[in-house]
N, CA and C atoms of all chains as a GROMACS GRO file, in nm:
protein
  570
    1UNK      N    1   1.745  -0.155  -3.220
    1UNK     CA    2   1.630  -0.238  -3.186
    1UNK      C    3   1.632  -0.270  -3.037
    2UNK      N    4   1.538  -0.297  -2.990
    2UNK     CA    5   1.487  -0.304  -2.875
    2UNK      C    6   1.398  -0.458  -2.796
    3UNK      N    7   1.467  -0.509  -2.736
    3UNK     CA    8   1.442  -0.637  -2.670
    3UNK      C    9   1.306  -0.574  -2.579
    4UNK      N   10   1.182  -0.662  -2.566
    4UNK     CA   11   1.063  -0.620  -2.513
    4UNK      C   12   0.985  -0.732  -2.492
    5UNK      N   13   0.888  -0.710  -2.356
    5UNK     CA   14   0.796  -0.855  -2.351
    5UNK      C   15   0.635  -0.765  -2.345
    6UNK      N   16   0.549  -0.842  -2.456
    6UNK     CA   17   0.462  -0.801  -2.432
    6UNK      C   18   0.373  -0.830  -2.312
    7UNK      N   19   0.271  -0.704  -2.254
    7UNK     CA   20   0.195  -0.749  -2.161
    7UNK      C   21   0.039  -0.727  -2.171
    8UNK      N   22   0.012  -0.693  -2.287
    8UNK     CA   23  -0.100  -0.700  -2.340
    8UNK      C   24  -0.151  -0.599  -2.451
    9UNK      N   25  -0.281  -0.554  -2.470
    9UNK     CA   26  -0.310  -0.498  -2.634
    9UNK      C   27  -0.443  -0.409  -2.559
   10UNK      N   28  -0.417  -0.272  -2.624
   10UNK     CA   29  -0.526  -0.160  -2.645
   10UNK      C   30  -0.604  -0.200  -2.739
   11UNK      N   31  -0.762  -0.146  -2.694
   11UNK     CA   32  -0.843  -0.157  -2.852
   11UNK      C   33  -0.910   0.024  -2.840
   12UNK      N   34  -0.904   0.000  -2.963
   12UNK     CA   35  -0.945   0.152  -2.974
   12UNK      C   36  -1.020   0.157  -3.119
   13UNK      N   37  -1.190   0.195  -3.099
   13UNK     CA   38  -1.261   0.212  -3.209
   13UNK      C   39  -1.220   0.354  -3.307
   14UNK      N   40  -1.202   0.501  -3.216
   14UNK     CA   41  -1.163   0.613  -3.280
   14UNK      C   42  -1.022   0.645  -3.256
   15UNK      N   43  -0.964   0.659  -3.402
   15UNK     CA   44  -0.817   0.687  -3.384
   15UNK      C   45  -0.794   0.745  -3.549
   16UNK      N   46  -0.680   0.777  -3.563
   16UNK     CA   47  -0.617   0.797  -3.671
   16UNK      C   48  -0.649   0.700  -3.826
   17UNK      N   49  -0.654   0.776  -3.918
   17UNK     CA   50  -0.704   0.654  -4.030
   17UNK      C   51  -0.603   0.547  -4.068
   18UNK      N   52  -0.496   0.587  -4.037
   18UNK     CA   53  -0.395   0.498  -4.107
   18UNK      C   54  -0.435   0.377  -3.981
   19UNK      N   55  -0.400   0.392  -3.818
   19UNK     CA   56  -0.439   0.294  -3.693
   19UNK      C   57  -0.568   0.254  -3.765
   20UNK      N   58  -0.626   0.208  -3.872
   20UNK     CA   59  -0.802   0.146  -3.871
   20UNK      C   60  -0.735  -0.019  -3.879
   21UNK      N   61  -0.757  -0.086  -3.827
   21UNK     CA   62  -0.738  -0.212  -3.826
   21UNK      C   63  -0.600  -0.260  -3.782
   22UNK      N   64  -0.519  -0.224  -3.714
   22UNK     CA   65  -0.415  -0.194  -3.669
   22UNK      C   66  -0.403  -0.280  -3.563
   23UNK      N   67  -0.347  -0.378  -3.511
   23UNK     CA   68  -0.322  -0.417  -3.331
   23UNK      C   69  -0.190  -0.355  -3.310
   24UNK      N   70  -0.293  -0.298  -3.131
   24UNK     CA   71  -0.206  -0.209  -3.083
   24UNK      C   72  -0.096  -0.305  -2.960
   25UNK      N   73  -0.061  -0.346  -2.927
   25UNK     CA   74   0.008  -0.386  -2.825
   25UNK      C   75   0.142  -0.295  -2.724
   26UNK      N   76   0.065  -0.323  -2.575
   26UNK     CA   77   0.136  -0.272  -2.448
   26UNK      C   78   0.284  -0.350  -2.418
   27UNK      N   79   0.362  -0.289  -2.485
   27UNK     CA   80   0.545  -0.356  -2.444
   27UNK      C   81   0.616  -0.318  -2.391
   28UNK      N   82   0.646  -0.403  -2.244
   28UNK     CA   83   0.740  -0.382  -2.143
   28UNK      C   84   0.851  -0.355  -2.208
   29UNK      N   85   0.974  -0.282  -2.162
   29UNK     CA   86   1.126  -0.264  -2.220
   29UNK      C   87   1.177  -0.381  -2.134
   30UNK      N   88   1.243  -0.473  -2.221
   30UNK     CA   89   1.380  -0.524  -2.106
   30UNK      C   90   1.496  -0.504  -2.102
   31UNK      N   91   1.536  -0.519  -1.970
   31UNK     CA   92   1.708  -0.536  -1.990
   31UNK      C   93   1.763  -0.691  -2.050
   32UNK      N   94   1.916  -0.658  -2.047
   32UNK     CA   95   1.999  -0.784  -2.159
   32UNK      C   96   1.942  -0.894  -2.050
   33UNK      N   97   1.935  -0.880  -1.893
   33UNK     CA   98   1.876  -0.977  -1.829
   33UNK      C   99   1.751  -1.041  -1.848
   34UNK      N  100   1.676  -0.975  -1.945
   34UNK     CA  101   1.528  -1.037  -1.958
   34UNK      C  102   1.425  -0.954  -1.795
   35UNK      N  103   1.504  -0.860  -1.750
   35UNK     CA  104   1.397  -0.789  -1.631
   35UNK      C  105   1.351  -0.684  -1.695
   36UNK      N  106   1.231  -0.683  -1.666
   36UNK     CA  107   1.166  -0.509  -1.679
   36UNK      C  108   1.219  -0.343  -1.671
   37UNK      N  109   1.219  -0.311  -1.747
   37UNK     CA  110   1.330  -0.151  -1.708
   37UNK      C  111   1.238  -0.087  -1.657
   38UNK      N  112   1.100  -0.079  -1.693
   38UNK     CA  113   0.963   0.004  -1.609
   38UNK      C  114   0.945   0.119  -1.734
   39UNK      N  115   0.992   0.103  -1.862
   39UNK     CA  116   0.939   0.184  -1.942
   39UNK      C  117   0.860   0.080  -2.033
   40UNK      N  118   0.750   0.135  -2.083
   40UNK     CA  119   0.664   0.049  -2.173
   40UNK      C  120   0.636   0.177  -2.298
   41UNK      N  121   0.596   0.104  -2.402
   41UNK     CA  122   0.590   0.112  -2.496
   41UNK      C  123   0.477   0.114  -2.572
   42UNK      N  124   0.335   0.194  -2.659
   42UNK     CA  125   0.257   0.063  -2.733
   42UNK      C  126   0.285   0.074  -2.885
   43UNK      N  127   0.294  -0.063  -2.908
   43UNK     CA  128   0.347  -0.035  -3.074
   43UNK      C  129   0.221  -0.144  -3.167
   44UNK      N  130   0.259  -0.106  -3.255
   44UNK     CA  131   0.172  -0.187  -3.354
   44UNK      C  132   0.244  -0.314  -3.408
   45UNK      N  133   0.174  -0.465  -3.472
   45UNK     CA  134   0.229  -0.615  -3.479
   45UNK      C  135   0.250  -0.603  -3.621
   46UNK      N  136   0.390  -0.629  -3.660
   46UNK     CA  137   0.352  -0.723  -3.779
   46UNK      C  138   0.415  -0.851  -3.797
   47UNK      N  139   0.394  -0.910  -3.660
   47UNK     CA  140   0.433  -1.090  -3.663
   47UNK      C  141   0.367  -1.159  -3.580
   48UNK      N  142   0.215  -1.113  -3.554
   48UNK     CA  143   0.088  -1.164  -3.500
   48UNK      C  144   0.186  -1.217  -3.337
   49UNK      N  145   0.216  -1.147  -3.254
   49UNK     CA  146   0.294  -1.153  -3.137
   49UNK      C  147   0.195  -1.152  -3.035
   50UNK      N  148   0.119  -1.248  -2.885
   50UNK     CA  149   0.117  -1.212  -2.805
   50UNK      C  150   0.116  -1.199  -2.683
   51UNK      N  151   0.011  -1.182  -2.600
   51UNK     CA  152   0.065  -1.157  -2.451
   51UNK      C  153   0.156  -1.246  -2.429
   52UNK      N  154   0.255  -1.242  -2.320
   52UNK     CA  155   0.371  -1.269  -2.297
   52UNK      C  156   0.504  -1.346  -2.336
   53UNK      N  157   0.485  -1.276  -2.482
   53UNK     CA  158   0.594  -1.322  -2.560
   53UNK      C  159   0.685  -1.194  -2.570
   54UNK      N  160   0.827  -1.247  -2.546
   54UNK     CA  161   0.932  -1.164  -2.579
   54UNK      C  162   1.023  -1.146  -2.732
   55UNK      N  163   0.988  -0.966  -2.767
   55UNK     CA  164   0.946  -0.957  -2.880
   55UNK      C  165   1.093  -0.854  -2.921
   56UNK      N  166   1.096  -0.868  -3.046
   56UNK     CA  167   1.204  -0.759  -3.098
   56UNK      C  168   1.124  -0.630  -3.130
   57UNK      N  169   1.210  -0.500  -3.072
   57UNK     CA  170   1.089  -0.389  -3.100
   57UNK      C  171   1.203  -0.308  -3.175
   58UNK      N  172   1.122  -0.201  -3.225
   58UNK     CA  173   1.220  -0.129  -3.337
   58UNK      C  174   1.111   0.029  -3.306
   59UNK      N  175   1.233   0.116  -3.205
   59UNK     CA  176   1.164   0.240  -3.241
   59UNK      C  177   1.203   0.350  -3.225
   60UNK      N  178   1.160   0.366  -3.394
   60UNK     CA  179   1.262   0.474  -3.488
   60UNK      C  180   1.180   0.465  -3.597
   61UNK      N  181   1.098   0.616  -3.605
   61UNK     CA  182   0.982   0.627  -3.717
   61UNK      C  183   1.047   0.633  -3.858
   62UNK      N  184   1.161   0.611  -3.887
   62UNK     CA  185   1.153   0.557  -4.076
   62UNK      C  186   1.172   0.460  -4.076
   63UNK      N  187   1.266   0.398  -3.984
   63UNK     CA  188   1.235   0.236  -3.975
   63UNK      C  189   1.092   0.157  -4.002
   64UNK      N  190   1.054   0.245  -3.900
   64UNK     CA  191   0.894   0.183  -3.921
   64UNK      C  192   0.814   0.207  -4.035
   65UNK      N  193   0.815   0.331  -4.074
   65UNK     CA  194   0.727   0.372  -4.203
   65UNK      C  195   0.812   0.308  -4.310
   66UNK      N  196   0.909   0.262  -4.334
   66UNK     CA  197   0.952   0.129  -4.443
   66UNK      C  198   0.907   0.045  -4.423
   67UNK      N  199   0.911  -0.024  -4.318
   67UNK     CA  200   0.804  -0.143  -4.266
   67UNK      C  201   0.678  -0.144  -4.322
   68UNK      N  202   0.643  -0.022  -4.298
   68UNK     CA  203   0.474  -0.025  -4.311
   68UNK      C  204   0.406   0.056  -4.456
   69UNK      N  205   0.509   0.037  -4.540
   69UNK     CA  206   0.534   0.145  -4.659
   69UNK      C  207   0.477   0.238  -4.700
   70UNK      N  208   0.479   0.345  -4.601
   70UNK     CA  209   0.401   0.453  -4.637
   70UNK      C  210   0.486   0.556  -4.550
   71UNK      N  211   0.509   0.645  -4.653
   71UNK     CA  212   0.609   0.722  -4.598
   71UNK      C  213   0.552   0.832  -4.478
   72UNK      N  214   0.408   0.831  -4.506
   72UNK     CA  215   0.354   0.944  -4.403
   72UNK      C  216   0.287   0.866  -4.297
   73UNK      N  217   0.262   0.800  -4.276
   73UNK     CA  218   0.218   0.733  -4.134
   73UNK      C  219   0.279   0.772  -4.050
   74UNK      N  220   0.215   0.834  -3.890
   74UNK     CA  221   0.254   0.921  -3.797
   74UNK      C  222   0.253   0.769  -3.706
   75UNK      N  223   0.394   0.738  -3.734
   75UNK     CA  224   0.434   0.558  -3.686
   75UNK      C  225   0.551   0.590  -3.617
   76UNK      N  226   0.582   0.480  -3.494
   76UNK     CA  227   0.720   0.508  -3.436
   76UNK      C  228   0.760   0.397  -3.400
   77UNK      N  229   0.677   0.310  -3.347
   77UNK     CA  230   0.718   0.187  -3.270
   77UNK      C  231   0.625   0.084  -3.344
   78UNK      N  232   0.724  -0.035  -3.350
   78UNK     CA  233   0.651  -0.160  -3.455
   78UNK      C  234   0.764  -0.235  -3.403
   79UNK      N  235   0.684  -0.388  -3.375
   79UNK     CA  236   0.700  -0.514  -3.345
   79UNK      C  237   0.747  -0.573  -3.487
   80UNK      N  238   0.919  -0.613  -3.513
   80UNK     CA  239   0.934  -0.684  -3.591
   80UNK      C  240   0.997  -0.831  -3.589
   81UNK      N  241   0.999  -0.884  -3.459
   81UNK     CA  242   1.031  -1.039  -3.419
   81UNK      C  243   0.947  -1.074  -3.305
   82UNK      N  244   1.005  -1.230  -3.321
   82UNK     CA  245   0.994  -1.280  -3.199
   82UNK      C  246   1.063  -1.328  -3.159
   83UNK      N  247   1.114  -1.322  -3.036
   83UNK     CA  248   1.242  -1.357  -2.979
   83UNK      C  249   1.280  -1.521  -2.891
   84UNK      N  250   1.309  -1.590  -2.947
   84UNK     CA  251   1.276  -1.731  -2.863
   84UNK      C  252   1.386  -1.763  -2.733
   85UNK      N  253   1.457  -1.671  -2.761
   85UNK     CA  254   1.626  -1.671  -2.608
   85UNK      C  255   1.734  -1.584  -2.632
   86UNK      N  256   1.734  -1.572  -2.560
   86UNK     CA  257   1.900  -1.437  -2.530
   86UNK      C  258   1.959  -1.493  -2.470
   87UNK      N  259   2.099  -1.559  -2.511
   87UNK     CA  260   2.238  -1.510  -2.469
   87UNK      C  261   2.285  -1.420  -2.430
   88UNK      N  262   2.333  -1.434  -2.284
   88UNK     CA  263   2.421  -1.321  -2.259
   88UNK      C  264   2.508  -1.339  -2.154
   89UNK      N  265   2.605  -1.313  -2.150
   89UNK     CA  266   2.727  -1.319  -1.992
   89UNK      C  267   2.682  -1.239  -1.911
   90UNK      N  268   0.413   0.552  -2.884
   90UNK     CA  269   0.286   0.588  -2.854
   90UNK      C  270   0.304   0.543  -2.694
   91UNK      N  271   0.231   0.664  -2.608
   91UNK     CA  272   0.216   0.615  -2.477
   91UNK      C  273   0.080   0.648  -2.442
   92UNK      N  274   0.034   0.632  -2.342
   92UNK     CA  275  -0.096   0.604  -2.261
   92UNK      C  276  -0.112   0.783  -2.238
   93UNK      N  277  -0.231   0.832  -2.225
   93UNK     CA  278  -0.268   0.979  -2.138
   93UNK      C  279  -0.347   1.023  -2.141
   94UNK      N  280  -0.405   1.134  -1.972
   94UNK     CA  281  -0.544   1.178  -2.004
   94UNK      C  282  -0.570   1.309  -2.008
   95UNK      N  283  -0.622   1.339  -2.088
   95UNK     CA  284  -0.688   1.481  -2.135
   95UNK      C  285  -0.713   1.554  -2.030
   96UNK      N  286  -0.647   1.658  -2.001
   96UNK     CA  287  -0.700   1.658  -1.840
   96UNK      C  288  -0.812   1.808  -1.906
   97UNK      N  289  -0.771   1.861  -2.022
   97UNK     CA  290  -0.827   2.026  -2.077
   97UNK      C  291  -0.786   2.066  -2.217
   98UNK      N  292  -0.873   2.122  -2.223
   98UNK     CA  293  -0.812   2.207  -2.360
   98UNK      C  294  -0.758   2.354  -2.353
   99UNK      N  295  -0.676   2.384  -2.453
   99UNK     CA  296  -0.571   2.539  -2.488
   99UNK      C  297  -0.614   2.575  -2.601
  100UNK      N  298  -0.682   2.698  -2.589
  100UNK     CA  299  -0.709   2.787  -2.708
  100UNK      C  300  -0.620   2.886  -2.751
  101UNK      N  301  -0.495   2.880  -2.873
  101UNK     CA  302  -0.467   3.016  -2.867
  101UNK      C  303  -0.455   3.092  -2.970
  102UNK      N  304  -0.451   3.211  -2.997
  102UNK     CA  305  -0.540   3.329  -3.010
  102UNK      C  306  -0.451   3.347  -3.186
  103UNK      N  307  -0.300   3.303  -3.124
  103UNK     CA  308  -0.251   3.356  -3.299
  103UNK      C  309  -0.113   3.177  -3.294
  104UNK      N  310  -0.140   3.100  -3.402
  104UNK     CA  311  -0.107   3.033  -3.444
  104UNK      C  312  -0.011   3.034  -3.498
  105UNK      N  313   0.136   2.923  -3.540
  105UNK     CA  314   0.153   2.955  -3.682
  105UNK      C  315   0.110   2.900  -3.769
  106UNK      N  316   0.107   2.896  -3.936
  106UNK     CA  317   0.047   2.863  -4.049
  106UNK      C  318   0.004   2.753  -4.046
  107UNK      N  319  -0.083   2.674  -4.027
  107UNK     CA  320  -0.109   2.573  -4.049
  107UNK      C  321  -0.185   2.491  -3.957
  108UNK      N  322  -0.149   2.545  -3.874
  108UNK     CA  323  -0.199   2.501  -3.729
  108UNK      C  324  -0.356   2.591  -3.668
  109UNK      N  325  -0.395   2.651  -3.757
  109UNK     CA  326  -0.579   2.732  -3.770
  109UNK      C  327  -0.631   2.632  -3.697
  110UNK      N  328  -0.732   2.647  -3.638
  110UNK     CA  329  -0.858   2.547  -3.627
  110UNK      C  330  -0.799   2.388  -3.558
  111UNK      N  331  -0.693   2.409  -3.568
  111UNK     CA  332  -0.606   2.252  -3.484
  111UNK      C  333  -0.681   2.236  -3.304
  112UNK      N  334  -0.746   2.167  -3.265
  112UNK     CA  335  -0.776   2.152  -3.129
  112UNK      C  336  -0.645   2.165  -3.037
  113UNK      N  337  -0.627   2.184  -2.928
  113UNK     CA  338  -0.495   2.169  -2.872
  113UNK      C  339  -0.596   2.096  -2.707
  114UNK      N  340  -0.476   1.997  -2.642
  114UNK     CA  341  -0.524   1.954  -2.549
  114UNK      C  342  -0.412   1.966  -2.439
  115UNK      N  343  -0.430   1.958  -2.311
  115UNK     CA  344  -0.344   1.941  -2.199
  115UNK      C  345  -0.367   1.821  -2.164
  116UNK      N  346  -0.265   1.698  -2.160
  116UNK     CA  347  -0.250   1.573  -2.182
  116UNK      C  348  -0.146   1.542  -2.052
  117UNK      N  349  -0.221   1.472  -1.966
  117UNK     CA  350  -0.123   1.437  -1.883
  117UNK      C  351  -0.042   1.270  -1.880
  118UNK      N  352   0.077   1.264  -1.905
  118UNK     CA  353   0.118   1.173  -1.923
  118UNK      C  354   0.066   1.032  -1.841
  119UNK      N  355   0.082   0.924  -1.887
  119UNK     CA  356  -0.017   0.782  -1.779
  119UNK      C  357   0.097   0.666  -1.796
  120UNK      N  358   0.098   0.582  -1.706
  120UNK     CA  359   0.178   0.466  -1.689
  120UNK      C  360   0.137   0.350  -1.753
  121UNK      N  361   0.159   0.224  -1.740
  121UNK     CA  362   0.074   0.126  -1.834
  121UNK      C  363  -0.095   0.092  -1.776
  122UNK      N  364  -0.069   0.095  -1.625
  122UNK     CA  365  -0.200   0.072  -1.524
  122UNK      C  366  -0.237   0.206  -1.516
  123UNK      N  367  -0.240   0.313  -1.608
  123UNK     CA  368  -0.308   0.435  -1.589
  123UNK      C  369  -0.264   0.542  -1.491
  124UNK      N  370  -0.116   0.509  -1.404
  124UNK     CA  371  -0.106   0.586  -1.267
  124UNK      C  372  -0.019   0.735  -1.381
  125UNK      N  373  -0.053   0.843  -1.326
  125UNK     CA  374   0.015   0.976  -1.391
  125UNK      C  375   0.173   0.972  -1.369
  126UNK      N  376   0.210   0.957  -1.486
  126UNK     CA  377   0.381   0.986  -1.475
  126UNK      C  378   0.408   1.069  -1.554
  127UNK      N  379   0.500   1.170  -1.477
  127UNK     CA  380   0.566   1.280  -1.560
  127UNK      C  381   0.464   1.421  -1.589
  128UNK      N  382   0.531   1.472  -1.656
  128UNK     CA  383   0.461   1.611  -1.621
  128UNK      C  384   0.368   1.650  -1.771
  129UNK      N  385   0.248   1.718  -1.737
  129UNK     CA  386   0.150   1.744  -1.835
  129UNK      C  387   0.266   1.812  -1.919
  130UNK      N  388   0.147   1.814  -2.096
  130UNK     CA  389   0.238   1.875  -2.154
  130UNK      C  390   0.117   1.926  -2.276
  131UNK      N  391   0.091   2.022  -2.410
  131UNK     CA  392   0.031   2.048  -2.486
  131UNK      C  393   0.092   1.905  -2.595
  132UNK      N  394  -0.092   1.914  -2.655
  132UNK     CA  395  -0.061   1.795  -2.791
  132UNK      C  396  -0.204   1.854  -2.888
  133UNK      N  397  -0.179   1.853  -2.981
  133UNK     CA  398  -0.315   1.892  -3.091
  133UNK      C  399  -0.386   1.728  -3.106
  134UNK      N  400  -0.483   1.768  -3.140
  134UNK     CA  401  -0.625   1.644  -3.179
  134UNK      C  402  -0.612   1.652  -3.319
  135UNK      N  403  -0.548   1.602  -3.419
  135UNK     CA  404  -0.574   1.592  -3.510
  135UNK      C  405  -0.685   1.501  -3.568
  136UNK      N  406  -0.727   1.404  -3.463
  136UNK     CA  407  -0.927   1.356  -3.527
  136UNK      C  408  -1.008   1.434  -3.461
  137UNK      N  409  -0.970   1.521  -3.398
  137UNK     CA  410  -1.082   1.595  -3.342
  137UNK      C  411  -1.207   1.535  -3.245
  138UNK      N  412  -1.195   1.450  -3.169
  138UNK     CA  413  -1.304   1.347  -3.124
  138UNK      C  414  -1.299   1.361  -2.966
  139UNK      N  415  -1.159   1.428  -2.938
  139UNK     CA  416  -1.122   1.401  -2.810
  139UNK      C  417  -1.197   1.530  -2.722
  140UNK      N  418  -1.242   1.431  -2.578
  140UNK     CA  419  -1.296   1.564  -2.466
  140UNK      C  420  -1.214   1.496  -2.323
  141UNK      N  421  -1.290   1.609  -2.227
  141UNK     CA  422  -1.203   1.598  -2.131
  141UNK      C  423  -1.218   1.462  -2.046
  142UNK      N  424  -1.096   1.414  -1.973
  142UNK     CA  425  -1.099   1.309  -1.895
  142UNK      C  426  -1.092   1.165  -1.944
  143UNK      N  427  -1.088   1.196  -2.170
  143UNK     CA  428  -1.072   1.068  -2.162
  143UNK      C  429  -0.906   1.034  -2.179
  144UNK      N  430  -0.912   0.907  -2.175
  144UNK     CA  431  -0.812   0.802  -2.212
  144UNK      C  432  -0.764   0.756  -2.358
  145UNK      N  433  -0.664   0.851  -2.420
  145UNK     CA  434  -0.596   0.816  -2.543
  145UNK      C  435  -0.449   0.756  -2.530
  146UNK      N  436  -0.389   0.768  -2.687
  146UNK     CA  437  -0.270   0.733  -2.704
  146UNK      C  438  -0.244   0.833  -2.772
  147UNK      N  439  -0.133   0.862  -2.735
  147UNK     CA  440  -0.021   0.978  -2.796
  147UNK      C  441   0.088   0.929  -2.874
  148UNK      N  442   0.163   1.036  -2.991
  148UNK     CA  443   0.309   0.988  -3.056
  148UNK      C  444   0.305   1.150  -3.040
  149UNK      N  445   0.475   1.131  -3.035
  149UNK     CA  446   0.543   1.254  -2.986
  149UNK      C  447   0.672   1.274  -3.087
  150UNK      N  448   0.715   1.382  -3.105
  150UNK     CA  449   0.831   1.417  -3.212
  150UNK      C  450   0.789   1.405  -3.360
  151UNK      N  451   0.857   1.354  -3.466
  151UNK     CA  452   0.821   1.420  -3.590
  151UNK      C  453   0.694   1.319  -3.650
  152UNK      N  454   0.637   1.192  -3.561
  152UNK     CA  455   0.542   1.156  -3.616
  152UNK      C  456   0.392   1.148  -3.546
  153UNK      N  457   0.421   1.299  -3.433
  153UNK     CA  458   0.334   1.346  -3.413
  153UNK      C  459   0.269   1.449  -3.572
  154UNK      N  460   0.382   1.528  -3.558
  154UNK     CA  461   0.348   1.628  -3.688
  154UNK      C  462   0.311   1.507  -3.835
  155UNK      N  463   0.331   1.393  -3.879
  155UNK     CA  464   0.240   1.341  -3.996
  155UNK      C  465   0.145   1.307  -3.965
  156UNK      N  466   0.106   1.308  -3.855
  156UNK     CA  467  -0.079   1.323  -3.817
  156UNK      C  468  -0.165   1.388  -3.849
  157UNK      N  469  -0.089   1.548  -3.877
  157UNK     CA  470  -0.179   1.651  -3.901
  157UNK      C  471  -0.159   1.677  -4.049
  158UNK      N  472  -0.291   1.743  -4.083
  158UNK     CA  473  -0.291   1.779  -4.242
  158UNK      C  474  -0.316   1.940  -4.210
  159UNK      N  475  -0.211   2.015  -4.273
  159UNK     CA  476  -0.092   1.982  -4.348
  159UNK      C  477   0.013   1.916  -4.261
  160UNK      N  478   0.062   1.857  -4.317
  160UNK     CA  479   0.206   1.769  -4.204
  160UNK      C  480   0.276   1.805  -4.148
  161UNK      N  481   0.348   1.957  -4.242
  161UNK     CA  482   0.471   2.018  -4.204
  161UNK      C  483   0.409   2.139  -4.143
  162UNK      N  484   0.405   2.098  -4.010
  162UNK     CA  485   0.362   2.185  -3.891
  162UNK      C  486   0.478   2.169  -3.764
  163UNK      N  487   0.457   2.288  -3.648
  163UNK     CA  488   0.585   2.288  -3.571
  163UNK      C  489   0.501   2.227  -3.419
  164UNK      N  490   0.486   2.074  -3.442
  164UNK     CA  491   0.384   1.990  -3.340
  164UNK      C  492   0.487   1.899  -3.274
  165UNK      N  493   0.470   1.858  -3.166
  165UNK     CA  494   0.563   1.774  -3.126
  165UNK      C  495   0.509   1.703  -3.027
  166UNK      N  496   0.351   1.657  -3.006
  166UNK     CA  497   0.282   1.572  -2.936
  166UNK      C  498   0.163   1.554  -3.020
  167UNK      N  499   0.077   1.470  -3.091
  167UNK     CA  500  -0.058   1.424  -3.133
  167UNK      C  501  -0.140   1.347  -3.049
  168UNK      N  502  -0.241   1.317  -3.038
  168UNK     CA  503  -0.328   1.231  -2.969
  168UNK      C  504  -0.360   1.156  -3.126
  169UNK      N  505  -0.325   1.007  -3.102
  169UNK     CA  506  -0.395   0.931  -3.229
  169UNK      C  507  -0.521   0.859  -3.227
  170UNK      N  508  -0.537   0.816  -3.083
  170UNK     CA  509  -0.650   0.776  -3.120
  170UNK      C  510  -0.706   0.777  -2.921
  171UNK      N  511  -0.864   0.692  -2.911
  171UNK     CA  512  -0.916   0.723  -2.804
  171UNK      C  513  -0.904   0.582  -2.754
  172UNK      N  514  -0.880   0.531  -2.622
  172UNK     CA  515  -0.855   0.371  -2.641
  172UNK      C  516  -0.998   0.380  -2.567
  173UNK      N  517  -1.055   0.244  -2.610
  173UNK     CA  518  -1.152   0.218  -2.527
  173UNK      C  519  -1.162   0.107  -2.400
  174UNK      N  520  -1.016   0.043  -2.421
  174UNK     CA  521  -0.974  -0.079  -2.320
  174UNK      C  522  -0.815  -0.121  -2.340
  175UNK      N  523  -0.783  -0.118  -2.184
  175UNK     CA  524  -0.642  -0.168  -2.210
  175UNK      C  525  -0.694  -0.284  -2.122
  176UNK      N  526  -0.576  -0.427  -2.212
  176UNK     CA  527  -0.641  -0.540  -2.136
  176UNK      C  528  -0.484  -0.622  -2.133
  177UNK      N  529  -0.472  -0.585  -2.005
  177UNK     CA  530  -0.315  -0.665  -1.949
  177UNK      C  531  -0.291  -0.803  -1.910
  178UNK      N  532  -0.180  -0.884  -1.874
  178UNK     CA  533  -0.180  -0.959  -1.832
  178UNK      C  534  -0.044  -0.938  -1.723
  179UNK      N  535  -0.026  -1.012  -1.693
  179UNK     CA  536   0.139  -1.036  -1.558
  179UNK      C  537   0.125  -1.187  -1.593
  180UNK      N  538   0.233  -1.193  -1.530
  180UNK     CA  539   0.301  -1.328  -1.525
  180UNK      C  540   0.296  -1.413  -1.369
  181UNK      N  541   0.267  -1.525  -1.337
  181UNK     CA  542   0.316  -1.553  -1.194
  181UNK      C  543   0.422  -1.603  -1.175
  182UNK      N  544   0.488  -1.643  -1.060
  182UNK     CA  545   0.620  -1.734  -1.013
  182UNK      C  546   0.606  -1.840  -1.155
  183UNK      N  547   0.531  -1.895  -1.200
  183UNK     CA  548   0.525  -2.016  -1.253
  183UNK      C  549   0.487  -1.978  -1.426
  184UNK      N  550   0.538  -1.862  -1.447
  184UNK     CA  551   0.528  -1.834  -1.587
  184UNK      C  552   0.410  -1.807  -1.664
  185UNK      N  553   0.300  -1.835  -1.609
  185UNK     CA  554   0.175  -1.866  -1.627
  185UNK      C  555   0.109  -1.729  -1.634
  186UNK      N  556  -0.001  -1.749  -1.700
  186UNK     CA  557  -0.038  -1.580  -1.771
  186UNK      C  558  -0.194  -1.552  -1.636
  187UNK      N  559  -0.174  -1.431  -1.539
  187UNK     CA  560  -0.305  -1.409  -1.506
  187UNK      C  561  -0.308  -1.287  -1.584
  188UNK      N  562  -0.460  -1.246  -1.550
  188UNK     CA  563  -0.526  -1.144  -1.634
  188UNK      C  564  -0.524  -1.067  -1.499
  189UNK      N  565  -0.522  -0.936  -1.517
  189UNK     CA  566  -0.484  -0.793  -1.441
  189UNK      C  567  -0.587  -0.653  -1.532
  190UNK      N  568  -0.628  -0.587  -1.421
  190UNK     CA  569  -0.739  -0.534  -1.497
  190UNK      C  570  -0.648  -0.328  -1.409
   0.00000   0.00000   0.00000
């Protein structure tokens, strides 16, 4: 899993059938410092997460398609926390 | 899923099984503010909707290929869908959310 801050959300009317009602959200990667690594991400919510909240990301498509229970969803990245502080030395 | 724009399409001539009639696009990779990173690459349209110059989202590796019907195809970029707005924000010194376009 993957520590991430969101920085905002795609909308998109034509897409894939399974994406129909879907929020898409744009997620920065962070480091254990809470800084930006400069890779982003967009994944789909399922803990109503947004702009600039730092979020737990998970991405690894069976992970996700358990999440989202459907074994064929062409899924990779999904928002499954929210992160309220990191510890770290 | 990342950001990218269609820069063309690839027609070619002998397929393998499954992949008939699949659109194929030349997709150049995009940053979060749209700037081109990294190097173009082929991806099939499995909604078929996509033309040149626009602005989609891509998944790459094996859940590019459950995009397409039939699934078990040898794909390793999809276009899923067409975005019609990315709507960002940043942060300032003071934590505080501006809007960034």
């Amino acid at each position: 899993m993957i520590i991430g801050k969101v920085s905002g959300a795609i909308h998109s009317t034509i897409n894939h059938q399974f994406y129909e009602g879907k929020r898409l959200l744009v997620v920065d990667y962070l480091d254990k410092k809470g800084e930006p690594t400069g890779e982003y991400v967009i994944a789909i919510d399922t803990v109503d997460a947004g702009a600039g909240e730092t979020v737990l990301l998970i991405d690894e498509g069976n992970s996700a398609r358990q999440i989202v229970g459907d074994s064929m969803a062409p899924l990779r990245s999904i928002i499954v926390g929210i992160i309220d502080d990191i510890h770290c030395e | 899923m990342h950001l990218g724009r269609i820069m063309g399409t690839l027609t070619p001539c002998v397929v393998y099984k499954g992949l008939e009639g699949m659109p194929m696009l030349i997709v150049q990779p995009l940053d979060k503010l749209c700037q081109k990173k990294g190097n173009p690459f082929i991806a099939v349209d499995p909604i078929r909707m996509c033309g040149k110059d626009e602005l989609v989202y891509y998944e790459s590796s094996r859940e590019a290929a459950l995009a397409c019907d039939p699934w078990f195809v040898p794909v390793d970029h999809a276009v899923i869908g067409i975005v019609d707005d990315v709507n960002l924000i940043k942060m300032d010194e003071n934590q505080r959310i501006e809007e960034v376009k």
